[in-house]
C-alpha positions as CSV (number, residue, x, y, z in Angstrom):
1,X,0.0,0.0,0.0
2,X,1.7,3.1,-1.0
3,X,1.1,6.4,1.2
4,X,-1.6,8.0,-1.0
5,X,-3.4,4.5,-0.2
6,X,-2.7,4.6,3.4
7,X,-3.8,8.6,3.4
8,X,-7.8,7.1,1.9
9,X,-7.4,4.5,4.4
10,X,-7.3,6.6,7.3
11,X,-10.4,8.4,6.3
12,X,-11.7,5.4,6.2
13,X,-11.0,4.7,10.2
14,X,-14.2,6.7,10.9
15,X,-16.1,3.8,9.3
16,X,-18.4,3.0,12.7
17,X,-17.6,-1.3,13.1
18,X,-17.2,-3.9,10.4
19,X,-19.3,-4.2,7.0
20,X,-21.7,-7.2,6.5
21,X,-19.9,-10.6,7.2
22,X,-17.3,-9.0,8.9
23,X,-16.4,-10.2,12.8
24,X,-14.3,-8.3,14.6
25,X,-11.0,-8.7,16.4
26,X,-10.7,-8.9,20.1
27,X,-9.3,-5.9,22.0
28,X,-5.8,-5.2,21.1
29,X,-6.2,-5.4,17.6
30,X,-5.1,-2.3,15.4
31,X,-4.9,-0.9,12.1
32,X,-0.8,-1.0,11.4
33,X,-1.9,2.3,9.5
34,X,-3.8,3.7,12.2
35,X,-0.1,4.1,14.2
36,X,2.2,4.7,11.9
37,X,1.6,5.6,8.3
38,X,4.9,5.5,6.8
39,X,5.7,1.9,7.0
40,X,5.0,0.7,3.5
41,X,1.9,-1.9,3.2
42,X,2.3,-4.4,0.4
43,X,-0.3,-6.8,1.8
44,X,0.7,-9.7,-0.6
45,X,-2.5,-12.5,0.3
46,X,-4.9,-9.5,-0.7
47,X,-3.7,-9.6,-4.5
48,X,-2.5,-12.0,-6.8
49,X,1.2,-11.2,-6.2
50,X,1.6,-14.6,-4.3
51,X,2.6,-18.0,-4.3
52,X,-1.0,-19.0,-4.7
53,X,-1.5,-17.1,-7.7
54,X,-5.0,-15.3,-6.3
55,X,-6.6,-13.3,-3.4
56,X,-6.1,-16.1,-0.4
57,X,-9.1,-16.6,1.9
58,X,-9.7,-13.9,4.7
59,X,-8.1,-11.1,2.9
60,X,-11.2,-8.7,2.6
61,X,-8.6,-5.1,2.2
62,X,-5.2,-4.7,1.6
63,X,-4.4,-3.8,5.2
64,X,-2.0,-4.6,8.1
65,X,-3.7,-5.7,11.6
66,X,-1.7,-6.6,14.5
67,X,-1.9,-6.6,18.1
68,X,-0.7,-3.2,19.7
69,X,2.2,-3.8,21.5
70,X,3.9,-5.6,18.1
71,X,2.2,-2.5,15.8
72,X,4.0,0.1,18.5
73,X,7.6,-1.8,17.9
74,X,7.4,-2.0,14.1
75,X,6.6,2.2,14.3
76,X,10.0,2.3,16.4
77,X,11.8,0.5,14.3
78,X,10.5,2.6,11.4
79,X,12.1,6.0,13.1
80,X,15.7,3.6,13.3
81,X,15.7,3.0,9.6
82,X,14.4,5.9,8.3
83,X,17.1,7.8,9.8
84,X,19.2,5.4,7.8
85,X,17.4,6.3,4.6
86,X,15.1,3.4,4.2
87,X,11.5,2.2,5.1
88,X,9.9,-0.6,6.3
89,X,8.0,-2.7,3.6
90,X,5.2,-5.0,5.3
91,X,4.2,-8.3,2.7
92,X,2.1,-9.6,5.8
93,X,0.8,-9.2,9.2
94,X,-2.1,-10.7,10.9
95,X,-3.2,-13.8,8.9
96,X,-6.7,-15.5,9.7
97,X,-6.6,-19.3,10.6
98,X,-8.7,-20.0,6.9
99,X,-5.9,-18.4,5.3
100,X,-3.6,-21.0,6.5
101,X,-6.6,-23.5,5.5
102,X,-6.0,-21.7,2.0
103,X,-2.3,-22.6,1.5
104,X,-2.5,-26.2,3.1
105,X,-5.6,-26.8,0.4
106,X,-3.0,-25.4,-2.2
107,X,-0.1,-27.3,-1.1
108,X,-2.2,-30.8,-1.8
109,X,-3.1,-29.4,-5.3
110,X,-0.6,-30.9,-7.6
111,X,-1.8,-29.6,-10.8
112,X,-1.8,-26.3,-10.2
113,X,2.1,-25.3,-10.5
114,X,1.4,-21.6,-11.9
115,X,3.8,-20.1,-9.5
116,X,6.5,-22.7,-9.4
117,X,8.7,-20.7,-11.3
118,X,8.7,-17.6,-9.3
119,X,8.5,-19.0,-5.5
120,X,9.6,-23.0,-4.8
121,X,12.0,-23.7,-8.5
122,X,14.2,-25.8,-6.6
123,X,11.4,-27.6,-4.4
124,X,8.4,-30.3,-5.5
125,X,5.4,-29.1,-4.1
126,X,4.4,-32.6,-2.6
127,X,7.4,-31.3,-0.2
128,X,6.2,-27.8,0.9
129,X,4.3,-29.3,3.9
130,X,6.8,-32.3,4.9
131,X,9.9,-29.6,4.7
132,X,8.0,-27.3,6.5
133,X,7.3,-24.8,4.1
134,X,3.7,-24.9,4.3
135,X,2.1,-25.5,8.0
136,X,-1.1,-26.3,9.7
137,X,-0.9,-23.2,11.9
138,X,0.8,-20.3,11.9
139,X,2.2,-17.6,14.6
140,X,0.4,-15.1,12.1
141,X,-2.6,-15.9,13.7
142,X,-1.9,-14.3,16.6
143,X,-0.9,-11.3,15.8
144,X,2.0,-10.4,16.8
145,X,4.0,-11.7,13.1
146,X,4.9,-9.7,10.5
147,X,7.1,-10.5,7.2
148,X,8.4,-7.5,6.3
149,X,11.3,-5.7,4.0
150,X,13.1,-2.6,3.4
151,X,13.3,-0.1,0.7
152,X,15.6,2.2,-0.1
153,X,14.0,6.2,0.0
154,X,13.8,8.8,-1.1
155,X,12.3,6.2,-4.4
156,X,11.2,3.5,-2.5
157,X,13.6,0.5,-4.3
158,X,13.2,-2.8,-2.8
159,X,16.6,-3.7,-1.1
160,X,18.3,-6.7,-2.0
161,X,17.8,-9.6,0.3
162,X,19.2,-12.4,-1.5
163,X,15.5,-13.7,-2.5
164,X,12.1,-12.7,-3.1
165,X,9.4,-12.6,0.0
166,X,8.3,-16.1,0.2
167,X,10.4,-18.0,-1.4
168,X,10.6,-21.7,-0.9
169,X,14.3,-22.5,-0.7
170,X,17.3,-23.1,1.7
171,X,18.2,-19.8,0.1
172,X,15.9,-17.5,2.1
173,X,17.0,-19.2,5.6
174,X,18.8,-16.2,7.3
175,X,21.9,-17.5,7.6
176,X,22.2,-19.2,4.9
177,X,25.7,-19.4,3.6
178,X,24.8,-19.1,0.0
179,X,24.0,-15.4,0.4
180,X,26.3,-13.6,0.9
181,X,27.5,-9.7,0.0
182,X,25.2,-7.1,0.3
183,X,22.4,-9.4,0.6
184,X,23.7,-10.4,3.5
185,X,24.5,-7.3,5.7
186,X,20.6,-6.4,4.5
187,X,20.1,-9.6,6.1
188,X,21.9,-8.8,9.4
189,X,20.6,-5.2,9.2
190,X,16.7,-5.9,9.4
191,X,17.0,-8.5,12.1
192,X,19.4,-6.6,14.1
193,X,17.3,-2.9,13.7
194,X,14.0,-5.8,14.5
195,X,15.4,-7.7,17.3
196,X,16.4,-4.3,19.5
197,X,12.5,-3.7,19.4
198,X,12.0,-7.0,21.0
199,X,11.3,-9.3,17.5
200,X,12.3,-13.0,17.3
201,X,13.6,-13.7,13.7
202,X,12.5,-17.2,12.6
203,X,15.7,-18.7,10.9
204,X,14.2,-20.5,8.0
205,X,12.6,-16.7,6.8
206,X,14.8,-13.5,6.6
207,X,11.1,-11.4,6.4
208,X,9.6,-13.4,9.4
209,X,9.8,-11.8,13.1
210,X,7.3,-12.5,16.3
211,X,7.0,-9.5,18.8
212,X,7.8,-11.1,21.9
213,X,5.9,-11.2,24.4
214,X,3.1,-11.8,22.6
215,X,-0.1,-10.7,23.4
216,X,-2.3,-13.4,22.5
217,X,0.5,-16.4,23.0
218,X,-2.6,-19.1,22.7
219,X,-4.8,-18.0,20.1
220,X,-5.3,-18.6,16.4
221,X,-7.8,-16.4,15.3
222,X,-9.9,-16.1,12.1
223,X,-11.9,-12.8,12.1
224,X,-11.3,-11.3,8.1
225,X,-8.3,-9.0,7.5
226,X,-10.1,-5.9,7.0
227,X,-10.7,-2.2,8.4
228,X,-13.6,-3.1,9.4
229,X,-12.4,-5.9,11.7
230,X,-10.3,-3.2,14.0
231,X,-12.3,-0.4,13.7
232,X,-15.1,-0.1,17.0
């Protein structure tokens, strides 16, 4: 979501609860938008910009919900970076339990291979679930995950990480010893500017990192991703 997109969607936060069909988050849960603007929203599951090839299930509007205290860290670790000259680039935050549903279904569908290509060349897709790349339940559904990026301002080019967001290889583990360059230090610079505002980088994804604590360390929720779902 680029900042003119972010600008319409806080007008939108005077919208009084969520549309038809909606349910809405437990207390805790805000727009990403709603406390700081600037980080870049490129919510991936609400287009067809994935590794599914479509909008996944529970992605009403392209928006970023998480619960507070993970939001509050990602705005601090968006003043440390853009005093760096770059901005935080979120592909994914809180992700509903049928969204997970979503990818398992996809995972067992061998014929379609659309995006094979683009996000798992290296990997069958009958593997994707037994190599954990693929997974029953995920920490998204808490709330407190986000995969996220950097870009490079004042023009907003993606940094170089070594791989693409969500990209099913031994490449994309964080240490992985085939990256290396400035891949890497972009590597070691997002999980070290992440991890001094309390995130937990998972070492398998260089774009995945849990606030910690988390707020809701139980649950797995499945209220929609929309504005509608934080807005009271």
């Amino acid at each position: 979501m680029r900042l003119t997109a972010v600008a319409s969607l806080l007008v939108s936060l005077a919208v009084p609860g969520p549309g038809p069909g909606s349910a809405p988050a437990p207390d805790g849960f805000v727009l990403l938008a709603a406390v700081d603007p600037t980080v870049r929203q490129e919510m991936r599951y609400a287009g067809a910009d994935n590794f599914t090839g479509g909008v996944v299930d529970g992605y009403e509007e392209p928006v970023c919900l998480l619960a507070r205290p993970a939001a509050e860290a990602l705005a601090r670790a968006q003043r440390v970076v853009s005093v760096r000259g770059y901005a935080l680039t979120v592909y994914d935050c809180y992700r509903p339990q049928r969204a997970v549903d979503a990818f398992v279904r996809w995972a067992g569908d061998a014929a379609d291979q659309r995006t094979k290509a683009a996000y798992y060349p290296r990997v069958a897709k009958d593997r994707l679930i037994p190599e954990g790349y693929i997974a029953a339940r995920s920490g998204h559904s808490r709330g407190s995950t986000v995969d996220v990026g950097l870009v490079r301002l004042p023009l907003g080019r993606p940094v170089d990480f070594g791989t693409p967001f969500d990209f099913f290889d031994p490449l994309s583990h964080t240490d992985s010893p085939e990256v290396t360059g400035a891949a890497r230090e972009n590597r070691r610079l997002l999980r070290h500017v992440l991890g001094e505002q309390g995130f937990v980088n998972l070492p398998e994804e260089w774009w995945h990192f849990t606030f910690r604590p988390e707020a809701f360390p139980d649950a797995y929720f499945d209220f929609p991703v929309s504005v509608g779902s934080a807005v009271r």
